[in-house]
mmCIF file as gemmi writes it, N, C-alpha and C atoms, coordinates in Angstrom:
data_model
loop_
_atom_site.group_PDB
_atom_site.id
_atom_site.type_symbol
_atom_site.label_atom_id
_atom_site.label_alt_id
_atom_site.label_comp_id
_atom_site.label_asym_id
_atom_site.label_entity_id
_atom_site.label_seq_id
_atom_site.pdbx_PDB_ins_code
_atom_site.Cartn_x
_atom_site.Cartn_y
_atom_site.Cartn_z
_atom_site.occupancy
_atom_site.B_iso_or_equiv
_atom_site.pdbx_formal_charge
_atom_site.auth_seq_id
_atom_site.auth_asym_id
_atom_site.pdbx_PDB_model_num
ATOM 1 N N . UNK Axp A 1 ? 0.842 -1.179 0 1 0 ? 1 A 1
ATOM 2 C CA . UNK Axp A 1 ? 0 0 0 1 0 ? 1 A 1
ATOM 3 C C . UNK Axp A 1 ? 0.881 1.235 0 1 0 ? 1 A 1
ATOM 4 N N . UNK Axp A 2 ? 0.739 1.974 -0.704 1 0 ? 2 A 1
ATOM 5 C CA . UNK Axp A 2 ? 1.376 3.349 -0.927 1 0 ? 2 A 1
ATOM 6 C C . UNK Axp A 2 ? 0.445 4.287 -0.113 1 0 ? 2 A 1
ATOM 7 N N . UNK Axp A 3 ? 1.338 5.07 0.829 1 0 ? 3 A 1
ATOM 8 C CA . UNK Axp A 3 ? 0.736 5.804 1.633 1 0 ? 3 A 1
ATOM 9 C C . UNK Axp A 3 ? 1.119 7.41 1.751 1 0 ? 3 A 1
ATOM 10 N N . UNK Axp A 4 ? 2.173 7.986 0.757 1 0 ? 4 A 1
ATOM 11 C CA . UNK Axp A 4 ? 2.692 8.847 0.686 1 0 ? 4 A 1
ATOM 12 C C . UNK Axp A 4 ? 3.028 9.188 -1 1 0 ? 4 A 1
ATOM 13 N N . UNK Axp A 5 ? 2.627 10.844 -0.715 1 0 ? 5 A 1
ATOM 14 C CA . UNK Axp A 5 ? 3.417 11.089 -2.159 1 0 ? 5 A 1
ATOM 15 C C . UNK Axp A 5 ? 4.198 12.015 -1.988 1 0 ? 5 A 1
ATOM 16 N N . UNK Axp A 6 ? 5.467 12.386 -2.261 1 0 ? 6 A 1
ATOM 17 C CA . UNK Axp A 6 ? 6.444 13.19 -2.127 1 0 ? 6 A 1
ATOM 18 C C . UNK Axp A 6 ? 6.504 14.424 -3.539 1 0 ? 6 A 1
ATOM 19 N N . UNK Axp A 7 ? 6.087 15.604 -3.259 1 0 ? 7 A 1
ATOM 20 C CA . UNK Axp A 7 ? 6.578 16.821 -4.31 1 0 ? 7 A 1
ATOM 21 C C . UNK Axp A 7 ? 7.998 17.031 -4.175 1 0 ? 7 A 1
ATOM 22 N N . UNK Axp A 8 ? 8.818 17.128 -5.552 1 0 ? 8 A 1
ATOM 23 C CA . UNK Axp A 8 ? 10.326 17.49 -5.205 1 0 ? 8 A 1
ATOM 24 C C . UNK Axp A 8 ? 10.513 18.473 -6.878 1 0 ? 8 A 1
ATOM 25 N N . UNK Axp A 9 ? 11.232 19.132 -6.833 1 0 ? 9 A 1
ATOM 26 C CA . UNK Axp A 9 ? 11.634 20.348 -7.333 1 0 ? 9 A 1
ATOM 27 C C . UNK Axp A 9 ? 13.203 20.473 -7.468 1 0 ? 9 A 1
ATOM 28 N N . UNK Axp A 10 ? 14.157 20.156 -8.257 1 0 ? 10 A 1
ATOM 29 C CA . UNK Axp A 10 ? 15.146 20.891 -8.363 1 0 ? 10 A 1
ATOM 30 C C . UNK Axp A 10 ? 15.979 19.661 -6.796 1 0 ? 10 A 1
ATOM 31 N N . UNK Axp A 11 ? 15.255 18.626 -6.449 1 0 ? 11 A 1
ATOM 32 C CA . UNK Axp A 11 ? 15.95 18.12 -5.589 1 0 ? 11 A 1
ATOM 33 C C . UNK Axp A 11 ? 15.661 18.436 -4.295 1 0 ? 11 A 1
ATOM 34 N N . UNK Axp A 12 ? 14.534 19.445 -4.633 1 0 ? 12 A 1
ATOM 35 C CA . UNK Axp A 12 ? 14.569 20.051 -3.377 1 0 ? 12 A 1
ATOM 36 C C . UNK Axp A 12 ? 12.826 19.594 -2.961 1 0 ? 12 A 1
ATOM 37 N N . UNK Axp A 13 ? 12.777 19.269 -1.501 1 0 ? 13 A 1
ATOM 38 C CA . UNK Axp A 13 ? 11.6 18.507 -0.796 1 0 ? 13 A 1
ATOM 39 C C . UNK Axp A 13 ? 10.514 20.03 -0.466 1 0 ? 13 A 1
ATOM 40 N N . UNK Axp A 14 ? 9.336 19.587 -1.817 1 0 ? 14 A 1
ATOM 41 C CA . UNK Axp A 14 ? 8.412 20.743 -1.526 1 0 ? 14 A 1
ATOM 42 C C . UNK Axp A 14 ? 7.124 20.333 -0.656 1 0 ? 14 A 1
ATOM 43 N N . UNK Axp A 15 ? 7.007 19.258 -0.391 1 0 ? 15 A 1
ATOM 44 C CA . UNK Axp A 15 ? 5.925 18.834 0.544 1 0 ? 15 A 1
ATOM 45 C C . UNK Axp A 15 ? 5.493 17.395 -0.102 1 0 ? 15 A 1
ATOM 46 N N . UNK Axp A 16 ? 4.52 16.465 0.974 1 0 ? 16 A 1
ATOM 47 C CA . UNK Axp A 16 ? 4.102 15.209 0.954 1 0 ? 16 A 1
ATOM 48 C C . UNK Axp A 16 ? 2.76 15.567 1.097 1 0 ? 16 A 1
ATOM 49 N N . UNK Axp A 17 ? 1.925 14.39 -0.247 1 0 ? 17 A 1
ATOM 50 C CA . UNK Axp A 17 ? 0.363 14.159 0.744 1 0 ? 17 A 1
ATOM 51 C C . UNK Axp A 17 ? -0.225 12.742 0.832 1 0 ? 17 A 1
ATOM 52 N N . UNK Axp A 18 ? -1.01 12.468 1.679 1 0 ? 18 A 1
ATOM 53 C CA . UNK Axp A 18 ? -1.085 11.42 2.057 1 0 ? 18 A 1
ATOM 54 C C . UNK Axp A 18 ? -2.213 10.832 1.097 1 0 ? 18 A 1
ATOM 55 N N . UNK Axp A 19 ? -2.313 9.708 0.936 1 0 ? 19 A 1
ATOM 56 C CA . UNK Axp A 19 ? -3.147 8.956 -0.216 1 0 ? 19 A 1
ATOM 57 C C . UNK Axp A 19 ? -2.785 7.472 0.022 1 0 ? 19 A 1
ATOM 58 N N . UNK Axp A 20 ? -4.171 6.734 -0.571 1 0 ? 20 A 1
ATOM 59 C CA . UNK Axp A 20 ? -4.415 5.581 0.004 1 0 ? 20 A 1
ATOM 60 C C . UNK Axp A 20 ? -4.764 4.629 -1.047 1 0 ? 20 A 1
ATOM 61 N N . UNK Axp A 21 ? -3.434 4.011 -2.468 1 0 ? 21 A 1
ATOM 62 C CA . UNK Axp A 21 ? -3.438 2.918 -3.607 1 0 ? 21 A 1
ATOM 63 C C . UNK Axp A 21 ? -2.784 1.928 -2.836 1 0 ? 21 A 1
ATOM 64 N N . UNK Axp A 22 ? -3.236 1.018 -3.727 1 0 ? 22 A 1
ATOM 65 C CA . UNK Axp A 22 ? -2.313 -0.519 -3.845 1 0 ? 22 A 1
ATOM 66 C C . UNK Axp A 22 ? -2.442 -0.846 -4.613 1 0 ? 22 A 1
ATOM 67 N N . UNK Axp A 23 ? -1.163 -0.891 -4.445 1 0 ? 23 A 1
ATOM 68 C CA . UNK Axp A 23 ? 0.17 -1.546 -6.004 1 0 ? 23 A 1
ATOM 69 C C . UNK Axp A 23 ? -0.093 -3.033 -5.9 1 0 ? 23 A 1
ATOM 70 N N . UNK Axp A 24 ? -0.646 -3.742 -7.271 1 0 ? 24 A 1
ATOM 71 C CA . UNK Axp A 24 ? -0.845 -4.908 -7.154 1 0 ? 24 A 1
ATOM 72 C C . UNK Axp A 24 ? 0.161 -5.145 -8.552 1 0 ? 24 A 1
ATOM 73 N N . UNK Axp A 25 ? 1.223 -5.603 -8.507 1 0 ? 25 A 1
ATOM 74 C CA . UNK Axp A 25 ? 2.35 -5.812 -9.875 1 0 ? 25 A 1
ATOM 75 C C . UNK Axp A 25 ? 2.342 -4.565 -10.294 1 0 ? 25 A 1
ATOM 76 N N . UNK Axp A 26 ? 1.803 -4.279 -11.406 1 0 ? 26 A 1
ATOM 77 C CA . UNK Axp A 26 ? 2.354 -2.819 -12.074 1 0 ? 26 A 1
ATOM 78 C C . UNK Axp A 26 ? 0.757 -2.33 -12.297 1 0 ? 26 A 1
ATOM 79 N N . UNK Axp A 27 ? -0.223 -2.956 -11.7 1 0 ? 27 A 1
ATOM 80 C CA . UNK Axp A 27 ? -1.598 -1.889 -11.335 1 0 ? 27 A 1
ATOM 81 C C . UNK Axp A 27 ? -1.932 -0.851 -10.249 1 0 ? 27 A 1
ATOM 82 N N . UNK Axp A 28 ? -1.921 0.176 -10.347 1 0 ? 28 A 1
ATOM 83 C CA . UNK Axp A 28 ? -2.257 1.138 -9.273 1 0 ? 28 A 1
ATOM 84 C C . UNK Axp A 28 ? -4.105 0.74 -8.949 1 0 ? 28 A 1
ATOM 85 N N . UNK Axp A 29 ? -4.433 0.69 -7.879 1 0 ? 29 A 1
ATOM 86 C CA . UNK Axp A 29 ? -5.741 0.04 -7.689 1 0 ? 29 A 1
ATOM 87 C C . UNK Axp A 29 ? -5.87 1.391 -6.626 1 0 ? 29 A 1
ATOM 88 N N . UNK Axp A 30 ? -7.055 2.124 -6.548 1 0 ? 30 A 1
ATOM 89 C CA . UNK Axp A 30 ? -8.051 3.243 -5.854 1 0 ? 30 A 1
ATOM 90 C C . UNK Axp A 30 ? -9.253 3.634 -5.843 1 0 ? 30 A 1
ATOM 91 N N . UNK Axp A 31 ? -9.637 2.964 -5.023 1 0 ? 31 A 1
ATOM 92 C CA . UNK Axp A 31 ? -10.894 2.894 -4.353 1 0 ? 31 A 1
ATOM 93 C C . UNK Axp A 31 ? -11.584 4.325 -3.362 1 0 ? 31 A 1
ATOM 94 N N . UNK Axp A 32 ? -12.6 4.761 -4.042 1 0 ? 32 A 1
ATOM 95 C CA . UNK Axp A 32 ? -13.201 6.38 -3.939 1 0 ? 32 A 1
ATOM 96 C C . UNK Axp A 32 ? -14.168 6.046 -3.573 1 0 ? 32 A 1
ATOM 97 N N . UNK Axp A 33 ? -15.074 7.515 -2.916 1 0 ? 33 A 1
ATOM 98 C CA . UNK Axp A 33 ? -16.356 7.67 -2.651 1 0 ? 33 A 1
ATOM 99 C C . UNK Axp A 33 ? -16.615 9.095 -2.829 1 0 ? 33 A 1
ATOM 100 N N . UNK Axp A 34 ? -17.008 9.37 -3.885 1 0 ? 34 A 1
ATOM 101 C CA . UNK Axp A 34 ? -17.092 10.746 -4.587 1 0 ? 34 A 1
ATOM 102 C C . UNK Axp A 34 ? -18.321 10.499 -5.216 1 0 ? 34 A 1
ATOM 103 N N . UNK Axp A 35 ? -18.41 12.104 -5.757 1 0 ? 35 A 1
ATOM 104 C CA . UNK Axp A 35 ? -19.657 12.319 -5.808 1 0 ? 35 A 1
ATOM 105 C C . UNK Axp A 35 ? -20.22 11.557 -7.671 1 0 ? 35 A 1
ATOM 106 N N . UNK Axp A 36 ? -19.025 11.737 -8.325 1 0 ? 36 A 1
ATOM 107 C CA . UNK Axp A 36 ? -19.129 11.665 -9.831 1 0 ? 36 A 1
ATOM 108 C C . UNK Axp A 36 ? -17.556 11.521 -10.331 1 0 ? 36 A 1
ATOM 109 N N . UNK Axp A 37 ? -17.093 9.821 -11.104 1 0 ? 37 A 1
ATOM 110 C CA . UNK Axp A 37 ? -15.338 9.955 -11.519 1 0 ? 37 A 1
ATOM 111 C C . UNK Axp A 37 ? -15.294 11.378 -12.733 1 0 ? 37 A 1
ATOM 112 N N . UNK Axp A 38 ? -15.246 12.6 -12.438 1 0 ? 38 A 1
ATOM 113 C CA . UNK Axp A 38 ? -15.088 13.696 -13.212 1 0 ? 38 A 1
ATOM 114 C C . UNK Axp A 38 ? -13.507 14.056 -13.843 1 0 ? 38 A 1
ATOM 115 N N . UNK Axp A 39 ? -13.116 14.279 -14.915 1 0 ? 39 A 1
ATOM 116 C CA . UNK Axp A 39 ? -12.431 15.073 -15.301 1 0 ? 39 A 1
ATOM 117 C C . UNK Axp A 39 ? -11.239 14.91 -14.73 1 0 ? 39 A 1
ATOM 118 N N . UNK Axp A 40 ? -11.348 15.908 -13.532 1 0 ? 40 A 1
ATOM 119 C CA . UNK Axp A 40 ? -10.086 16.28 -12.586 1 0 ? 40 A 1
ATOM 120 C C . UNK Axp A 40 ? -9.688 14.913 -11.966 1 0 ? 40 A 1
ATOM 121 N N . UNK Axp A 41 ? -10.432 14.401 -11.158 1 0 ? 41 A 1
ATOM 122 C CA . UNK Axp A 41 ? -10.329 13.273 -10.135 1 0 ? 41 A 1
ATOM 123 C C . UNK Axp A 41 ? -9.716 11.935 -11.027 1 0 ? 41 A 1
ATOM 124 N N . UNK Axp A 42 ? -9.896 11.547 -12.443 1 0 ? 42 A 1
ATOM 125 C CA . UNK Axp A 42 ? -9.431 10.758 -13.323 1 0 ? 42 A 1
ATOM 126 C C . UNK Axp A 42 ? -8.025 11.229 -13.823 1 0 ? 42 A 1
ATOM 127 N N . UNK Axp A 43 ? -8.06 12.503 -14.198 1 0 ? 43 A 1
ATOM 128 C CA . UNK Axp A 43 ? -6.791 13.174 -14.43 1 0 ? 43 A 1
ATOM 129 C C . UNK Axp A 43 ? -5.425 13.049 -13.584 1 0 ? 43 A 1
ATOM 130 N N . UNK Axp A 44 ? -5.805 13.498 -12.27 1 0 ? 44 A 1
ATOM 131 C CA . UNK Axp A 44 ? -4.991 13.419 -11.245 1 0 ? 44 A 1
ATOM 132 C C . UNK Axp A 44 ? -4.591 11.769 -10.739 1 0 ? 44 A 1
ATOM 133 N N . UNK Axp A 45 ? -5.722 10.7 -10.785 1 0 ? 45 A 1
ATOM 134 C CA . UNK Axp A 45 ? -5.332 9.423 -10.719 1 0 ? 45 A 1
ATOM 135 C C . UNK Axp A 45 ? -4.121 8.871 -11.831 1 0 ? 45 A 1
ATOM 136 N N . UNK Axp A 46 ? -4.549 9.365 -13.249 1 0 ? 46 A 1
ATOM 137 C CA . UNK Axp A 46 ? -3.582 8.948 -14.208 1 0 ? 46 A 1
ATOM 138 C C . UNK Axp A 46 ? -2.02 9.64 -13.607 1 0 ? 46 A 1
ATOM 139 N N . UNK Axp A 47 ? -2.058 10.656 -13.068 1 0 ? 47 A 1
ATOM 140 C CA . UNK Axp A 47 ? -0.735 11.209 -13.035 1 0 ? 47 A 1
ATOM 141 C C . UNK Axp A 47 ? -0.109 10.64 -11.754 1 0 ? 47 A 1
ATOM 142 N N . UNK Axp A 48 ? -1.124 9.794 -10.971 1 0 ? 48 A 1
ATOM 143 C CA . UNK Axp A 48 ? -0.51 8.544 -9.546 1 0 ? 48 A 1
ATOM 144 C C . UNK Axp A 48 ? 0.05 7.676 -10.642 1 0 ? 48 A 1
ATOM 145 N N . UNK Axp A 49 ? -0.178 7.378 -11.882 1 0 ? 49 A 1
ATOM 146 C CA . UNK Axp A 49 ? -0.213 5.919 -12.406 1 0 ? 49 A 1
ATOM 147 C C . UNK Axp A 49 ? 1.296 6.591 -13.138 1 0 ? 49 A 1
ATOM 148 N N . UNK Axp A 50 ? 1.334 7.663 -13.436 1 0 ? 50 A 1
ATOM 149 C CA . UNK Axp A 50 ? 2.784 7.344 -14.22 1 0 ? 50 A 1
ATOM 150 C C . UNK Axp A 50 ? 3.963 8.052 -12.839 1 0 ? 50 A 1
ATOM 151 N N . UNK Axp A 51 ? 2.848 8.708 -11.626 1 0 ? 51 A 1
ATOM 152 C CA . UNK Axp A 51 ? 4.158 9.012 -10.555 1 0 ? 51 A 1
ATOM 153 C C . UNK Axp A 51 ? 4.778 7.598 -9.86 1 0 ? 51 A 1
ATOM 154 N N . UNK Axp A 52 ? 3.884 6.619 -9.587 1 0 ? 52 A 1
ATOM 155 C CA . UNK Axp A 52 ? 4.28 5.384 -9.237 1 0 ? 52 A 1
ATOM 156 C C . UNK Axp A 52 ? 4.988 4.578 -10.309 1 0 ? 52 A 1
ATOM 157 N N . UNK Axp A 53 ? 5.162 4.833 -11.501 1 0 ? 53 A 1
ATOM 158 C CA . UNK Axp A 53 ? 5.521 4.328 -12.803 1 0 ? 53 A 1
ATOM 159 C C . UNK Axp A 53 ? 4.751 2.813 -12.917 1 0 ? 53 A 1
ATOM 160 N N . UNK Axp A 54 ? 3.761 2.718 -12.971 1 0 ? 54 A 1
ATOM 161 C CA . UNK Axp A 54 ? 2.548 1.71 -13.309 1 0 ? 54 A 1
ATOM 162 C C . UNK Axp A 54 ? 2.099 1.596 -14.645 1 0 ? 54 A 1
ATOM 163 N N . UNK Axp A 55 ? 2.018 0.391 -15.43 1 0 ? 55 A 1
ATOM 164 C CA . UNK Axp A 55 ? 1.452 0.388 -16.245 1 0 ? 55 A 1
ATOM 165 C C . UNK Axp A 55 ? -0.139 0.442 -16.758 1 0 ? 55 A 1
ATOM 166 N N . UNK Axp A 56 ? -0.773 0.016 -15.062 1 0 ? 56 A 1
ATOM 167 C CA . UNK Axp A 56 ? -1.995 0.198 -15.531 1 0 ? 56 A 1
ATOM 168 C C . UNK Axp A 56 ? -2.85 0.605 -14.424 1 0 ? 56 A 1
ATOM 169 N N . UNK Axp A 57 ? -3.84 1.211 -14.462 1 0 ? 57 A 1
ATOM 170 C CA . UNK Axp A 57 ? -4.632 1.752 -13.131 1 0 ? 57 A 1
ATOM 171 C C . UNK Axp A 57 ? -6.069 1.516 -13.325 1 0 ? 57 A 1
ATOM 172 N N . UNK Axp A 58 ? -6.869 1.357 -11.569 1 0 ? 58 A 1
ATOM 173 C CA . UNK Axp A 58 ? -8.072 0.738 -11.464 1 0 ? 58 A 1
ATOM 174 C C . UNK Axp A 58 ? -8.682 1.918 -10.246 1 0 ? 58 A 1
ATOM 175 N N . UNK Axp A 59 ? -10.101 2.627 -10.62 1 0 ? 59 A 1
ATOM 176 C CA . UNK Axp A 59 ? -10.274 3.435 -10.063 1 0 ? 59 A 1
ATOM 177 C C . UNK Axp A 59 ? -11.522 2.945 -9.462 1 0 ? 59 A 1
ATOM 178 N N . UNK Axp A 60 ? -11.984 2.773 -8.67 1 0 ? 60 A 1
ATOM 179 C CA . UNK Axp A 60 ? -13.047 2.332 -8.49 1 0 ? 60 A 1
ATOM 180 C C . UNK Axp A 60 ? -14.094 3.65 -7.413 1 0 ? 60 A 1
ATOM 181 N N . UNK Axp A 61 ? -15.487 3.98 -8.006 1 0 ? 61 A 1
ATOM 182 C CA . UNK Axp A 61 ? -16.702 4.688 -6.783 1 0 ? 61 A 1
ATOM 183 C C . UNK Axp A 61 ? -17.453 4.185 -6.235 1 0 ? 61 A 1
ATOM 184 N N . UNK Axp A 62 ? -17.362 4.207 -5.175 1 0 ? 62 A 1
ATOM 185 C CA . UNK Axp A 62 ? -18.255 3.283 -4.107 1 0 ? 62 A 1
ATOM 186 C C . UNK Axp A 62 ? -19.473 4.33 -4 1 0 ? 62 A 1
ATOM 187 N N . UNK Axp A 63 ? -19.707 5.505 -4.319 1 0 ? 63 A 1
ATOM 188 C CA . UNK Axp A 63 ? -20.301 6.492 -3.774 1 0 ? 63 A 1
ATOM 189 C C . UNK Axp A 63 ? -21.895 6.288 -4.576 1 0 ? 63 A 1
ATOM 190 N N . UNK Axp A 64 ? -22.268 5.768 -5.727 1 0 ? 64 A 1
ATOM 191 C CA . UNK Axp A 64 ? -23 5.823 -6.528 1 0 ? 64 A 1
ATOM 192 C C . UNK Axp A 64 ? -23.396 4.288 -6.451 1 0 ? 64 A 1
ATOM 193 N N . UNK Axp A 65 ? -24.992 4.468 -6.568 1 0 ? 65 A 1
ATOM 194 C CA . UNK Axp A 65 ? -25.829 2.937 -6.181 1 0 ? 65 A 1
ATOM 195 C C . UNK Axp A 65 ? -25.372 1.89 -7.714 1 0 ? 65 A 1
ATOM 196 N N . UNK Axp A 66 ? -24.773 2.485 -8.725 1 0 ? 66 A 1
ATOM 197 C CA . UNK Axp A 66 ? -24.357 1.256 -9.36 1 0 ? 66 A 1
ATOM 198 C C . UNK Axp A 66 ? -22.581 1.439 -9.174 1 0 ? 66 A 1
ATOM 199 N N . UNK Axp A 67 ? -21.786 0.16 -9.449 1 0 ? 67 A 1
ATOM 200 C CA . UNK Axp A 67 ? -20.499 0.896 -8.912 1 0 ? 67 A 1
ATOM 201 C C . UNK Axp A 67 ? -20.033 1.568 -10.758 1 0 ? 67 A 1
ATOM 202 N N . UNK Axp A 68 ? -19.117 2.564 -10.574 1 0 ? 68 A 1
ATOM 203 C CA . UNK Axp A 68 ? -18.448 3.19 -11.455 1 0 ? 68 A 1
ATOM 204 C C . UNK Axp A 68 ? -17.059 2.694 -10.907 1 0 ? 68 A 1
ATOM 205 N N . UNK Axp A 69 ? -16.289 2.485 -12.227 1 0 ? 69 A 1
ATOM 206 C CA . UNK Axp A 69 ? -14.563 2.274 -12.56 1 0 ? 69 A 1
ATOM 207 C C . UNK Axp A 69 ? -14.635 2.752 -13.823 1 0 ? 69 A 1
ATOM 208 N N . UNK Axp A 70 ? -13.146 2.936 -13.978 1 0 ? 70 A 1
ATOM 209 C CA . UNK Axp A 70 ? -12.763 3.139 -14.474 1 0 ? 70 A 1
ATOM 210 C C . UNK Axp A 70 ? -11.274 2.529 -15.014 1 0 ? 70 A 1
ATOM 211 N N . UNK Axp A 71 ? -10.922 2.063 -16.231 1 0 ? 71 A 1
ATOM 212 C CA . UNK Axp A 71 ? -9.493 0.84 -16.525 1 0 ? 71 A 1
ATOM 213 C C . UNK Axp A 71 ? -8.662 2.121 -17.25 1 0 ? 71 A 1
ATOM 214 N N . UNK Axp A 72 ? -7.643 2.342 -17.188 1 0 ? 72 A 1
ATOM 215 C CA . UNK Axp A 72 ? -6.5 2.664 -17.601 1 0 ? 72 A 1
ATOM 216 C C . UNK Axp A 72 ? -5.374 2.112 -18.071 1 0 ? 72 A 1
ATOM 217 N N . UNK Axp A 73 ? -4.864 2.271 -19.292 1 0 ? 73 A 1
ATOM 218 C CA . UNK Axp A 73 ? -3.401 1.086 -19.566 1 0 ? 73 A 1
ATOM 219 C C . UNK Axp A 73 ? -2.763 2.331 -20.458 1 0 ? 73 A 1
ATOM 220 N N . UNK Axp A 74 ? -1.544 1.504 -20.585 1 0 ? 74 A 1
ATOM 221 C CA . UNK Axp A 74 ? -0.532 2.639 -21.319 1 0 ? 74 A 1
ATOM 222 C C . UNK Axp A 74 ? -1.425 3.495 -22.778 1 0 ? 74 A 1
ATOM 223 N N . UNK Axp A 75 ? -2.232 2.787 -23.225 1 0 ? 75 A 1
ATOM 224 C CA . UNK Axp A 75 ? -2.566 3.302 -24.235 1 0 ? 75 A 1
ATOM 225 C C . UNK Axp A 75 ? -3.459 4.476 -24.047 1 0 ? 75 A 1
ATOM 226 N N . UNK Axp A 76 ? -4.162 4.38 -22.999 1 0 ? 76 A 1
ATOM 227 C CA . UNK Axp A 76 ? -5.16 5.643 -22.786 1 0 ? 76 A 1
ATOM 228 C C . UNK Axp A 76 ? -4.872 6.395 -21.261 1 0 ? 76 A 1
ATOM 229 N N . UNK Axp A 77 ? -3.644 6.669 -21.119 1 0 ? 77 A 1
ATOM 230 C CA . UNK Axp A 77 ? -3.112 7.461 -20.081 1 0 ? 77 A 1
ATOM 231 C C . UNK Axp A 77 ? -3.284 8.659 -20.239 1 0 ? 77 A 1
């Protein structure tokens, strides 16, 4: 489970935030409860998938009475 993400700049440590994937081989797997997978919230997951250097990512919303995912692979990053 990846529990940290580190911002760095020039080498230099601009801050950490905390976040909650698991790395299953080279899948980033994240499990949400949001309101709607929008835009931003898909966007920002893809950019976990190439900060962890993953080939493929699994987003999953618990928040909505049918479930929503979303599959990601190198081709549609």
């Amino acid at each position: 489970m990846k529990k940290q993400v580190t911002a760095t700049y020039h080498e230099q440590h601009l801050g950490s935030k905390e976040v909650g994937f698991f790395m299953i081989g080279e899948l980033l797997l994240s499990i949400v409860a949001v309101k709607a997978l929008n835009q931003l919230t898909l966007s920002r997951f893809s950019h976990y998938i190439r900060y962890f250097k993953c080939k493929k990512g699994l987003i999953f919303n618990f928040h909505t009475l049918c479930l929503d995912f979303r599959y990601f692979d190198d081709n549609n990053q």
